[in-house]
N, CA, C and O atoms as a Maestro MAE file, in Angstrom:
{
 s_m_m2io_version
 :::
 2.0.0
}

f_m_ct {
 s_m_title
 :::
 protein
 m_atom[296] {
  # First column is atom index #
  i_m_mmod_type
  r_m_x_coord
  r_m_y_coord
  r_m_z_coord
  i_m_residue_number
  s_m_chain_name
  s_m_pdb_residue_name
  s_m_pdb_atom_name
  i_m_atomic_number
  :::
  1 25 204.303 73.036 240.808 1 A "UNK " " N  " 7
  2 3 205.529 72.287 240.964 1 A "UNK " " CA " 6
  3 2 205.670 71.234 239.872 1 A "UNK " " C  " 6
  4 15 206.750 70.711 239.593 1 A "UNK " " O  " 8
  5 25 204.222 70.882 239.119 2 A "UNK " " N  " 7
  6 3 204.287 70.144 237.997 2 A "UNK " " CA " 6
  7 2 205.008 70.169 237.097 2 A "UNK " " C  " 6
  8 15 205.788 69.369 236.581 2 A "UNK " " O  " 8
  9 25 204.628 71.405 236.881 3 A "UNK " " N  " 7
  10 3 205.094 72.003 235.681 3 A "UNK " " CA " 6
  11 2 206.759 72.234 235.339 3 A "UNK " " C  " 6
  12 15 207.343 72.131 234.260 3 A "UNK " " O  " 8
  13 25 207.366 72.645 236.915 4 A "UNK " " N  " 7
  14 3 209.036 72.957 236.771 4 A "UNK " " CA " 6
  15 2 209.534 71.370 236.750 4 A "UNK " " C  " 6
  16 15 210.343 70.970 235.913 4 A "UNK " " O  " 8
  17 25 208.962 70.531 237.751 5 A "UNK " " N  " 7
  18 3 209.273 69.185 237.549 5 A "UNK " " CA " 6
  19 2 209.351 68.901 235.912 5 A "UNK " " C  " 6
  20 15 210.411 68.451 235.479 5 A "UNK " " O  " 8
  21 25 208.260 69.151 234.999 6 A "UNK " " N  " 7
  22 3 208.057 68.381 233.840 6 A "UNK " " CA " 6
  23 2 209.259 69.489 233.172 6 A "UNK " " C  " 6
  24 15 209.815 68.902 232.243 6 A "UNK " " O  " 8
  25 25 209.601 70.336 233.283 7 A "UNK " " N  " 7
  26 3 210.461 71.423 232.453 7 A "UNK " " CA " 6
  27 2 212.039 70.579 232.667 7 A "UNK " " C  " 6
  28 15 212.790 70.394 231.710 7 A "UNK " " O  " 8
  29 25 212.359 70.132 234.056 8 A "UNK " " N  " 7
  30 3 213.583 69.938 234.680 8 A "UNK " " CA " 6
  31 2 213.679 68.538 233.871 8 A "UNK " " C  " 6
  32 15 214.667 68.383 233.154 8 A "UNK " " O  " 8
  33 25 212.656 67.454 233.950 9 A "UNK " " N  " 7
  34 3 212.939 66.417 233.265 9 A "UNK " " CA " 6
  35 2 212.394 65.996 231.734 9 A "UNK " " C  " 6
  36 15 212.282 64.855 231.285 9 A "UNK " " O  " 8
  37 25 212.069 67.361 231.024 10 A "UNK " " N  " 7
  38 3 212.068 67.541 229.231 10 A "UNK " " CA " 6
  39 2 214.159 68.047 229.365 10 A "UNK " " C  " 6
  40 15 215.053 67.454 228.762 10 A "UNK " " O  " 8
  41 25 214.292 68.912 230.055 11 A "UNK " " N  " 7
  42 3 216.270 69.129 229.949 11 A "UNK " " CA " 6
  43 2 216.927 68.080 230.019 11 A "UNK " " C  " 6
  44 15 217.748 67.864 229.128 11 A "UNK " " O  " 8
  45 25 216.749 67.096 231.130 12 A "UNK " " N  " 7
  46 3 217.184 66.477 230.793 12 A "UNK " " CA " 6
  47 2 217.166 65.186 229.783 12 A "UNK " " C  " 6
  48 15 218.118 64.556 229.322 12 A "UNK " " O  " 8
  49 25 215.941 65.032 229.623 13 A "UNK " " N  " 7
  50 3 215.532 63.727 228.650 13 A "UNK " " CA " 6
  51 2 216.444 64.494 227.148 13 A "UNK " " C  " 6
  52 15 217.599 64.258 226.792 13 A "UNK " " O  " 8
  53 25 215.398 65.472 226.491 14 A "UNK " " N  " 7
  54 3 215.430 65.531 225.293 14 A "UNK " " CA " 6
  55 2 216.741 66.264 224.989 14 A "UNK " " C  " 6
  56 15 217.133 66.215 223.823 14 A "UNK " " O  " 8
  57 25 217.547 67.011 225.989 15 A "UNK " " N  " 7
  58 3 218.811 67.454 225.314 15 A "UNK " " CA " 6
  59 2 220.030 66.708 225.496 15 A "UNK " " C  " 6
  60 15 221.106 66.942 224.945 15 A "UNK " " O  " 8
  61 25 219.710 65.582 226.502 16 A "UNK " " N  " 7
  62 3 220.896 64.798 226.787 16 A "UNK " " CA " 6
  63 2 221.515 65.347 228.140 16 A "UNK " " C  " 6
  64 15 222.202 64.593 228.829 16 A "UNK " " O  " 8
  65 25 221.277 66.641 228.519 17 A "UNK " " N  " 7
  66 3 222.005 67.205 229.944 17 A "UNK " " CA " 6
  67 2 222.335 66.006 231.222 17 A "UNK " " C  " 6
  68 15 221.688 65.019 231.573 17 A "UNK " " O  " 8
  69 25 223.388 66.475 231.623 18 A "UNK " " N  " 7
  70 3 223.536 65.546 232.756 18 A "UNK " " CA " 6
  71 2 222.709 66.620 233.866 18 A "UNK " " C  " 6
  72 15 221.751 66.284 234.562 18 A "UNK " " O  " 8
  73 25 223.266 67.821 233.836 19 A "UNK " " N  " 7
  74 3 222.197 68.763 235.120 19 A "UNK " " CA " 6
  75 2 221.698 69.890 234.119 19 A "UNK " " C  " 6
  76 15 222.303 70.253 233.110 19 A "UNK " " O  " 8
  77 25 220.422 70.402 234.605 20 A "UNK " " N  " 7
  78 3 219.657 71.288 234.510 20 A "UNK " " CA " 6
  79 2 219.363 73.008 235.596 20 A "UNK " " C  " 6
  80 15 218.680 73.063 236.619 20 A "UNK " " O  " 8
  81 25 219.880 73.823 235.149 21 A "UNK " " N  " 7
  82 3 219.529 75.285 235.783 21 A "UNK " " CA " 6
  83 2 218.657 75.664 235.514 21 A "UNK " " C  " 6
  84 15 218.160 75.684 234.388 21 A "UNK " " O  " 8
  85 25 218.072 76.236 236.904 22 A "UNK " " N  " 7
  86 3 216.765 76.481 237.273 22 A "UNK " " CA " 6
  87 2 217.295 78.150 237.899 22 A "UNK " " C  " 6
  88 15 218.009 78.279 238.893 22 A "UNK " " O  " 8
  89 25 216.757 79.317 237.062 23 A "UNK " " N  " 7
  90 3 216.728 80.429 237.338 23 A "UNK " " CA " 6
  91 2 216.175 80.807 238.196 23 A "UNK " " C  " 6
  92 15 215.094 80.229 238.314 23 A "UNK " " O  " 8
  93 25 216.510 82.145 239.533 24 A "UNK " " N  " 7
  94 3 215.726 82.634 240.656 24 A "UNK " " CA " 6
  95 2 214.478 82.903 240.034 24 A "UNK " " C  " 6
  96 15 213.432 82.436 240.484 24 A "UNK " " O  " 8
  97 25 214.540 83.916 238.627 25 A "UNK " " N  " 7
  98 3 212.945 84.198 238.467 25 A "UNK " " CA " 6
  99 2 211.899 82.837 238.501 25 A "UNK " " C  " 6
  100 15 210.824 82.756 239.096 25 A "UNK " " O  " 8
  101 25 212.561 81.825 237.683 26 A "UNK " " N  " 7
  102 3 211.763 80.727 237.875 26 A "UNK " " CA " 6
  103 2 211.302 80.247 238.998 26 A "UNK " " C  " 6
  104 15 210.142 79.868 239.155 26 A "UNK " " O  " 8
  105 25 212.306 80.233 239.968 27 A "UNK " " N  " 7
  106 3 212.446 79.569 241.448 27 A "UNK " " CA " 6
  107 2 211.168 80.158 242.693 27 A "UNK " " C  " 6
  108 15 210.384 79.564 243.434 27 A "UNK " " O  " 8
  109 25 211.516 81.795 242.398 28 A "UNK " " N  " 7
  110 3 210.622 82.969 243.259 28 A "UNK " " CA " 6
  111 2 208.868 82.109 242.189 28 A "UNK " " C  " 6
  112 15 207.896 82.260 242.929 28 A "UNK " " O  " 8
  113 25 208.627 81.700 241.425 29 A "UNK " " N  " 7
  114 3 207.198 81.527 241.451 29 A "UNK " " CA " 6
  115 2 206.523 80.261 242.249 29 A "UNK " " C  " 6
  116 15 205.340 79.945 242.372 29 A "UNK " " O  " 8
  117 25 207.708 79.667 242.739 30 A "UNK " " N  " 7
  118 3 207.478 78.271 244.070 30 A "UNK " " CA " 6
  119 2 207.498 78.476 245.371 30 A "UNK " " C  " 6
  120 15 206.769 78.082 246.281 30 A "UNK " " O  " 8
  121 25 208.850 79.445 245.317 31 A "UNK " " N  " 7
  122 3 209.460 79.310 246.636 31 A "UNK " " CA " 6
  123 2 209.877 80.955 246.665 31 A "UNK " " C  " 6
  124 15 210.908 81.170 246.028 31 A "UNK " " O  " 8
  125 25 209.249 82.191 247.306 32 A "UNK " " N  " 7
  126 3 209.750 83.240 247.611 32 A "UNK " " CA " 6
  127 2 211.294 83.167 248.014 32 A "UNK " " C  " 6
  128 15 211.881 82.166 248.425 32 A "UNK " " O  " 8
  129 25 211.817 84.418 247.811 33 A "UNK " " N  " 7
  130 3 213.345 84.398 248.303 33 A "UNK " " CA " 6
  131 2 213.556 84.455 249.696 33 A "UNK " " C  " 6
  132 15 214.585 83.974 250.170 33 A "UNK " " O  " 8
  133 25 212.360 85.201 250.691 34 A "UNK " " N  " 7
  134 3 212.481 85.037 251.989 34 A "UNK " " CA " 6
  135 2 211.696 84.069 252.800 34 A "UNK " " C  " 6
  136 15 211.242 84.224 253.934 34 A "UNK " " O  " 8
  137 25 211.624 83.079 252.037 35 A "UNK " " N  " 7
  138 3 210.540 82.076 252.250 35 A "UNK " " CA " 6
  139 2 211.860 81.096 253.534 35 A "UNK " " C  " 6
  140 15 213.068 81.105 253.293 35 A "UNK " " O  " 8
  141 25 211.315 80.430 254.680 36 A "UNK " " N  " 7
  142 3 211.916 79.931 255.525 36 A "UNK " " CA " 6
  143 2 212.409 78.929 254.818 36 A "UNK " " C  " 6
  144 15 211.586 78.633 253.953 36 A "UNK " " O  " 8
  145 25 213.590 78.094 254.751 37 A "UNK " " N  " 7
  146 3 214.510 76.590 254.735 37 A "UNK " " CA " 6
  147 2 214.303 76.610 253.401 37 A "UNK " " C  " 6
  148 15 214.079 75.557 252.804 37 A "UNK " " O  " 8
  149 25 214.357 77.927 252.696 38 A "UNK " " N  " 7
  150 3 213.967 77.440 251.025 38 A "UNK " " CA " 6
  151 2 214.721 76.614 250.839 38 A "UNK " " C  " 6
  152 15 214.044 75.667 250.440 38 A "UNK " " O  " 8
  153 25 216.208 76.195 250.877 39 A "UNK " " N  " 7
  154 3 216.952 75.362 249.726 39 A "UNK " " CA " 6
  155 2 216.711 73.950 250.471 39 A "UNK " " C  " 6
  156 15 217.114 72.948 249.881 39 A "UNK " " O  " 8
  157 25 215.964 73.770 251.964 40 A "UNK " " N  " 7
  158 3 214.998 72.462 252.255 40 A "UNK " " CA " 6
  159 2 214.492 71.934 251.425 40 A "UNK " " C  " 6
  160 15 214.673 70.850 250.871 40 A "UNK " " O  " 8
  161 25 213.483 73.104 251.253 41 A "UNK " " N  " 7
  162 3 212.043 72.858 249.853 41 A "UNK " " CA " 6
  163 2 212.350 72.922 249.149 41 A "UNK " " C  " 6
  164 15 211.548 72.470 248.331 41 A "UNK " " O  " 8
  165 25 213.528 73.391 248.541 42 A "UNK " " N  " 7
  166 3 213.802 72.880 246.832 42 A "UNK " " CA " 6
  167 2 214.150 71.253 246.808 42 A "UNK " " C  " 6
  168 15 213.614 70.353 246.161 42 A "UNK " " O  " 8
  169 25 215.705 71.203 248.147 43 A "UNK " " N  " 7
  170 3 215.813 69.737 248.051 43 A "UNK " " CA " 6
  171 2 215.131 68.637 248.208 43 A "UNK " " C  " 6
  172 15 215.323 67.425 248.115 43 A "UNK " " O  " 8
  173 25 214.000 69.604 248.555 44 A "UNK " " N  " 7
  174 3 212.237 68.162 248.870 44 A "UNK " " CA " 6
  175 2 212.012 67.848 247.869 44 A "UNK " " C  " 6
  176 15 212.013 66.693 247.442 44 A "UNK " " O  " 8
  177 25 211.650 69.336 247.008 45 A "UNK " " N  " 7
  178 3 210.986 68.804 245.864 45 A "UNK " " CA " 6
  179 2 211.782 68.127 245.048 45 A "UNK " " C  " 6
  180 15 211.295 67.131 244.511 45 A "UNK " " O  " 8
  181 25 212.830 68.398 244.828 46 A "UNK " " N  " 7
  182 3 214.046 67.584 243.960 46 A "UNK " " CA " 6
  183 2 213.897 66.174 244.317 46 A "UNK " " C  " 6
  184 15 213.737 65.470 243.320 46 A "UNK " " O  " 8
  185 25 213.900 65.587 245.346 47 A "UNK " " N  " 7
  186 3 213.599 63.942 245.947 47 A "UNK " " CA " 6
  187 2 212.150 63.660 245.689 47 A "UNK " " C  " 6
  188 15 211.958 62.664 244.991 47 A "UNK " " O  " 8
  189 25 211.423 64.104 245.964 48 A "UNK " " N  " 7
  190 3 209.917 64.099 245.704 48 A "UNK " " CA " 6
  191 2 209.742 63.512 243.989 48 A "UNK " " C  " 6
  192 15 209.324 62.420 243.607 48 A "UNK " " O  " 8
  193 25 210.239 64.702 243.172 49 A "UNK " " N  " 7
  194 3 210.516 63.987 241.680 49 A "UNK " " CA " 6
  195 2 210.913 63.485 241.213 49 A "UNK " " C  " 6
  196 15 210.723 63.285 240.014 49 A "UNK " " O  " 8
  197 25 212.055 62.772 242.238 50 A "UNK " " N  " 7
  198 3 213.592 61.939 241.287 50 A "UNK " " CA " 6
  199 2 214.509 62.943 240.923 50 A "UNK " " C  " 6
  200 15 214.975 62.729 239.804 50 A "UNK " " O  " 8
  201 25 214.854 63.769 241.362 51 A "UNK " " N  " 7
  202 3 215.730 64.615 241.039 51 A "UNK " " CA " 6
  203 2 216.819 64.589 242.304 51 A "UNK " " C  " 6
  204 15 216.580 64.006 243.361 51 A "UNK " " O  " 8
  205 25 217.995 65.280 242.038 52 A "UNK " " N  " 7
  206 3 218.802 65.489 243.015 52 A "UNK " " CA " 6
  207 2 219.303 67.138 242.945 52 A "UNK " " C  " 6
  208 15 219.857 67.756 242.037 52 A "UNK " " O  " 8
  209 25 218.911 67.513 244.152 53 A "UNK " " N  " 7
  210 3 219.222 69.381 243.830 53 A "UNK " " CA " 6
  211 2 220.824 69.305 244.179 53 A "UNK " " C  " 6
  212 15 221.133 69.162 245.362 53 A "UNK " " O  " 8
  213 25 221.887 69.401 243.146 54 A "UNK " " N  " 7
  214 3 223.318 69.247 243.128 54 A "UNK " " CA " 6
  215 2 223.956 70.537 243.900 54 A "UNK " " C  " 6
  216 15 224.878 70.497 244.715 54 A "UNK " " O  " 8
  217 25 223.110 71.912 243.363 55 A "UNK " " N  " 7
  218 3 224.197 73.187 244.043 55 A "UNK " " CA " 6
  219 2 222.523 74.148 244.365 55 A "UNK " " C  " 6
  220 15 221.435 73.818 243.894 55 A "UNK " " O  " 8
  221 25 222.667 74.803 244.864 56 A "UNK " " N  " 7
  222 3 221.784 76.476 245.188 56 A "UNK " " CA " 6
  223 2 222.450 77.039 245.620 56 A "UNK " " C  " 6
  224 15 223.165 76.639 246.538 56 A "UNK " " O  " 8
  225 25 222.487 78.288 245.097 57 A "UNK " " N  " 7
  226 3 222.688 79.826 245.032 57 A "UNK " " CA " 6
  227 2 221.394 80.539 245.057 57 A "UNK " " C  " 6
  228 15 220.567 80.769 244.175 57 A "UNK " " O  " 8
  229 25 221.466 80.899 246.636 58 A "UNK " " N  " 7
  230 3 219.996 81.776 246.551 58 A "UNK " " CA " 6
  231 2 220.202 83.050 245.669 58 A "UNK " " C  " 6
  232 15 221.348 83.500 245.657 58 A "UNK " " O  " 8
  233 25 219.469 83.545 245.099 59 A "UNK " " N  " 7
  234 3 219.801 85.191 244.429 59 A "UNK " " CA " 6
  235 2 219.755 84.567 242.874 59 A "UNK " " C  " 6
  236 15 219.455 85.248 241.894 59 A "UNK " " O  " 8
  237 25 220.068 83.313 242.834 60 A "UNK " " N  " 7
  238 3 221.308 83.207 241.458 60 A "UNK " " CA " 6
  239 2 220.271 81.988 240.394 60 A "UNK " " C  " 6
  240 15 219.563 82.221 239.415 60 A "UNK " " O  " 8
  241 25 220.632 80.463 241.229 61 A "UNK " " N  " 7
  242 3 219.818 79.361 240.476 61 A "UNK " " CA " 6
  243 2 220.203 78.330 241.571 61 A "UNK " " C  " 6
  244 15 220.868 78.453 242.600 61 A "UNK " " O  " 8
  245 25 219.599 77.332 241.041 62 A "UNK " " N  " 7
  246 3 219.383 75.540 241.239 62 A "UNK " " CA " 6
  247 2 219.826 75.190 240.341 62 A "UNK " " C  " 6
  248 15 219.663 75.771 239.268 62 A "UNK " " O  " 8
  249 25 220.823 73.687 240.542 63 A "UNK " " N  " 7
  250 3 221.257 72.542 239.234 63 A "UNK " " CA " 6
  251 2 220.863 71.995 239.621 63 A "UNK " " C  " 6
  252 15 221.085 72.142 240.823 63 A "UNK " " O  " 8
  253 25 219.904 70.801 239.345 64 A "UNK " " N  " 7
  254 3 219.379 69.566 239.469 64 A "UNK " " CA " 6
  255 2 219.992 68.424 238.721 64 A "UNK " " C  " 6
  256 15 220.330 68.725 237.576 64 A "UNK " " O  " 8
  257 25 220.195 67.311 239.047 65 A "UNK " " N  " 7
  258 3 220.042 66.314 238.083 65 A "UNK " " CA " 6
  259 2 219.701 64.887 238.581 65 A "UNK " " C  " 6
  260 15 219.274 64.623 239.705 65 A "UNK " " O  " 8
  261 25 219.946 64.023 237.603 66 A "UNK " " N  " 7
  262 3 219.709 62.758 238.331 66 A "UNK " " CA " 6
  263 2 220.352 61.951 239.297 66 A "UNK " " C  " 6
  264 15 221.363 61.375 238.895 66 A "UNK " " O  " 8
  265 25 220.016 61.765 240.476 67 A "UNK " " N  " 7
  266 3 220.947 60.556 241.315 67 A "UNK " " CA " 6
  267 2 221.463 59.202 240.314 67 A "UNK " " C  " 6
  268 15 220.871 58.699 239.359 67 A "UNK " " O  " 8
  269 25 222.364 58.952 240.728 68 A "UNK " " N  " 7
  270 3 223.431 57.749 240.001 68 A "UNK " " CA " 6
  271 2 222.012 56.580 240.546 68 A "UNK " " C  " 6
  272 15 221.324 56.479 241.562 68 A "UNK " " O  " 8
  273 25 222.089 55.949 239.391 69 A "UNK " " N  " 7
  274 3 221.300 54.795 239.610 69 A "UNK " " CA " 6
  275 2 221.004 53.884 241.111 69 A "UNK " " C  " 6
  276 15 219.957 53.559 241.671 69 A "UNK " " O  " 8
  277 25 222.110 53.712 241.363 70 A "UNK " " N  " 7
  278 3 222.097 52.804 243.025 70 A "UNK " " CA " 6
  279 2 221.128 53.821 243.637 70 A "UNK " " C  " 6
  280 15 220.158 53.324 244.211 70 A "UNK " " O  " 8
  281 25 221.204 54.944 243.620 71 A "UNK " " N  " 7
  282 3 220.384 55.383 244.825 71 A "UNK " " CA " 6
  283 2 218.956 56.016 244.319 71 A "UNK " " C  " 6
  284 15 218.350 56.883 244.949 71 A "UNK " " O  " 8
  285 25 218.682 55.657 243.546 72 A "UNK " " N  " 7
  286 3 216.913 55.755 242.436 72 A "UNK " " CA " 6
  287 2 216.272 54.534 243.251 72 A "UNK " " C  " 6
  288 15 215.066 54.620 243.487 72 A "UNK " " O  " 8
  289 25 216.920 53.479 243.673 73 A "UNK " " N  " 7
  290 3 216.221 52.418 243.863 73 A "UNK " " CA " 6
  291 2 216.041 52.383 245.250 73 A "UNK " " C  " 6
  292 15 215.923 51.215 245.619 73 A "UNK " " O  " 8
  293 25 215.961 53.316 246.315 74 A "UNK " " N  " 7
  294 3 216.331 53.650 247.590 74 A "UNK " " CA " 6
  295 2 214.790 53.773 247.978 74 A "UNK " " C  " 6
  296 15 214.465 54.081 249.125 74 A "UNK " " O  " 8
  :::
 }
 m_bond[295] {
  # First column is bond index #
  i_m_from
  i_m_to
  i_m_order
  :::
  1 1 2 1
  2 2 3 1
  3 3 4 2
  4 3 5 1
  5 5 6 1
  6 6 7 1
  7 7 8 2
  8 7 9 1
  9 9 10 1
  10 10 11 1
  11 11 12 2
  12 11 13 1
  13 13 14 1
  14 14 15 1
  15 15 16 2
  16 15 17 1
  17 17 18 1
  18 18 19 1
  19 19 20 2
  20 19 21 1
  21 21 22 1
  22 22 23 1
  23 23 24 2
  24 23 25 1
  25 25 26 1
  26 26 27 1
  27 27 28 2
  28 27 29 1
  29 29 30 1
  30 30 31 1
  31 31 32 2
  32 31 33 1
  33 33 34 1
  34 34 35 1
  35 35 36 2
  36 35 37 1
  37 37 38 1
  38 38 39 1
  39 39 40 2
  40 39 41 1
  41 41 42 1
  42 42 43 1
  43 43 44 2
  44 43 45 1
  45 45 46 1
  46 46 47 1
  47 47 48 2
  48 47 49 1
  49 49 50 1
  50 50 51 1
  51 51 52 2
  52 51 53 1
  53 53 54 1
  54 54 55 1
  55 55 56 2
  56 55 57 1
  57 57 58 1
  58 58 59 1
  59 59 60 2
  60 59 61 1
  61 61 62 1
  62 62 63 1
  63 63 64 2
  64 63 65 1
  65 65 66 1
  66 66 67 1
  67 67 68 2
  68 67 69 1
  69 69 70 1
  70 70 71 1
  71 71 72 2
  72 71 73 1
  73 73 74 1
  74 74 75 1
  75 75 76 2
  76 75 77 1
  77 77 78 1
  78 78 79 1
  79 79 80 2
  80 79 81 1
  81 81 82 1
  82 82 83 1
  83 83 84 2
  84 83 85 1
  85 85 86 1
  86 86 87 1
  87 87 88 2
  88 87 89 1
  89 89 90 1
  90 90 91 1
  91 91 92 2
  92 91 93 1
  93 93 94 1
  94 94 95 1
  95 95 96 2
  96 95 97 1
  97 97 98 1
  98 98 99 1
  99 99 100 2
  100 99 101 1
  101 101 102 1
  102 102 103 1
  103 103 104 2
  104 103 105 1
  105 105 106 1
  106 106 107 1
  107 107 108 2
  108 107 109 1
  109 109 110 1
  110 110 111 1
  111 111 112 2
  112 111 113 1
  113 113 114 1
  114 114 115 1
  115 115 116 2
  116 115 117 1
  117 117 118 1
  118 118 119 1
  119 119 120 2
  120 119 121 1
  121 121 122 1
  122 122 123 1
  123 123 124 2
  124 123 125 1
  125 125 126 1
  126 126 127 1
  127 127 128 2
  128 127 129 1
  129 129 130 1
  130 130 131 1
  131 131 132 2
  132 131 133 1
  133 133 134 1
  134 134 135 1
  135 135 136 2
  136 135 137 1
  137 137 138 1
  138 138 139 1
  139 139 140 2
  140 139 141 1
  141 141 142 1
  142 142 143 1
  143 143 144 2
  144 143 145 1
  145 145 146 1
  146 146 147 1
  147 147 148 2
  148 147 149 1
  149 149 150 1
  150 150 151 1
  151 151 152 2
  152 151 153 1
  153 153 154 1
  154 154 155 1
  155 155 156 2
  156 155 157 1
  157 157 158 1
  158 158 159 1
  159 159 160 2
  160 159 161 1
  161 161 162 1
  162 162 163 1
  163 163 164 2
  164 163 165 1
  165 165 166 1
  166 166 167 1
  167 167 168 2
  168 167 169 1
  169 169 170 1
  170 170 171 1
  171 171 172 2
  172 171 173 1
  173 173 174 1
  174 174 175 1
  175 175 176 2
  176 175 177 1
  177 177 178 1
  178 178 179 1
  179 179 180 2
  180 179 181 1
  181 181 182 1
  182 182 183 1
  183 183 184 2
  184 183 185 1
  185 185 186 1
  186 186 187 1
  187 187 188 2
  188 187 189 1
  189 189 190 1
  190 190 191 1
  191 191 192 2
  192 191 193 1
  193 193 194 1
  194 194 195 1
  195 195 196 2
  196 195 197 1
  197 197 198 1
  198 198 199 1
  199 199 200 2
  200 199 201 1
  201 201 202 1
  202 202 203 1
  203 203 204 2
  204 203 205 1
  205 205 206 1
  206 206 207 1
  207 207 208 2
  208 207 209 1
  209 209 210 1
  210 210 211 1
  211 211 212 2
  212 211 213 1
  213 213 214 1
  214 214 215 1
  215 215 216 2
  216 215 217 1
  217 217 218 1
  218 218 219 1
  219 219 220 2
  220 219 221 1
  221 221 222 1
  222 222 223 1
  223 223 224 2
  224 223 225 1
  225 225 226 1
  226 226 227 1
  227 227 228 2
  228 227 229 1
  229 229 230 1
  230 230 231 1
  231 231 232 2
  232 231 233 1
  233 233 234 1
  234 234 235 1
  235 235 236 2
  236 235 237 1
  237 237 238 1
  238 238 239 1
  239 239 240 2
  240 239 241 1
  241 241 242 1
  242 242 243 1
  243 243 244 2
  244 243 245 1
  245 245 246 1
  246 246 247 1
  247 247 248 2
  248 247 249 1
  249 249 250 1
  250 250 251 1
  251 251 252 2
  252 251 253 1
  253 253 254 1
  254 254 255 1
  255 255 256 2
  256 255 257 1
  257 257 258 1
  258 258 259 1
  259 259 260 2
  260 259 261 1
  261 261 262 1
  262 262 263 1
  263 263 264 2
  264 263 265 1
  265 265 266 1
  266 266 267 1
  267 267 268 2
  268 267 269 1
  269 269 270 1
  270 270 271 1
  271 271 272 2
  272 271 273 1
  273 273 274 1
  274 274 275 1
  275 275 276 2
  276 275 277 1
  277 277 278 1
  278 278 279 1
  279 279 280 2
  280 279 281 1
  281 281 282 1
  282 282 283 1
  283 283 284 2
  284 283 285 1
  285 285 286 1
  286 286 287 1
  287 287 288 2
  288 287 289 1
  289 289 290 1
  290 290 291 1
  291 291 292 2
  292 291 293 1
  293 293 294 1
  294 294 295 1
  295 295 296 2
  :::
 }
}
């Protein structure tokens, strides 16, 4: 989970992105597709890192990006 964490926030640091897509193939090496409350556990891990999981499309991807400042400090 390190690793997609450190991938999700090199997109956004070094290219300037406001959100970042996260592909199923990528996704299926965390979280199987029939895995129970997956888009739970994505939105865990997204809070867990400072991230905010914005949309999921199972089959498809994740956008992540950053929460608006006021709520980083939560």
């Amino acid at each position: 989970m390190r690793r997609l964490a450190a991938q999700i926030e090199h997109e956004l640091q070094s290219r300037g992105q406001t959100h970042c897509a996260i592909y199923e193939n990528e996704l299926t090496r965390v979280w199987p597709l029939n895995e129970k409350d997956r888009e739970a556990k994505i939105a865990q891990f997204a809070k867990e890192y400072g991230f905010r999981l914005r949309h999921y499309k199972g089959g498809l991807c994740a956008i992540f990006d950053k929460p608006p400042r006021s709520k980083r400090a939560e």
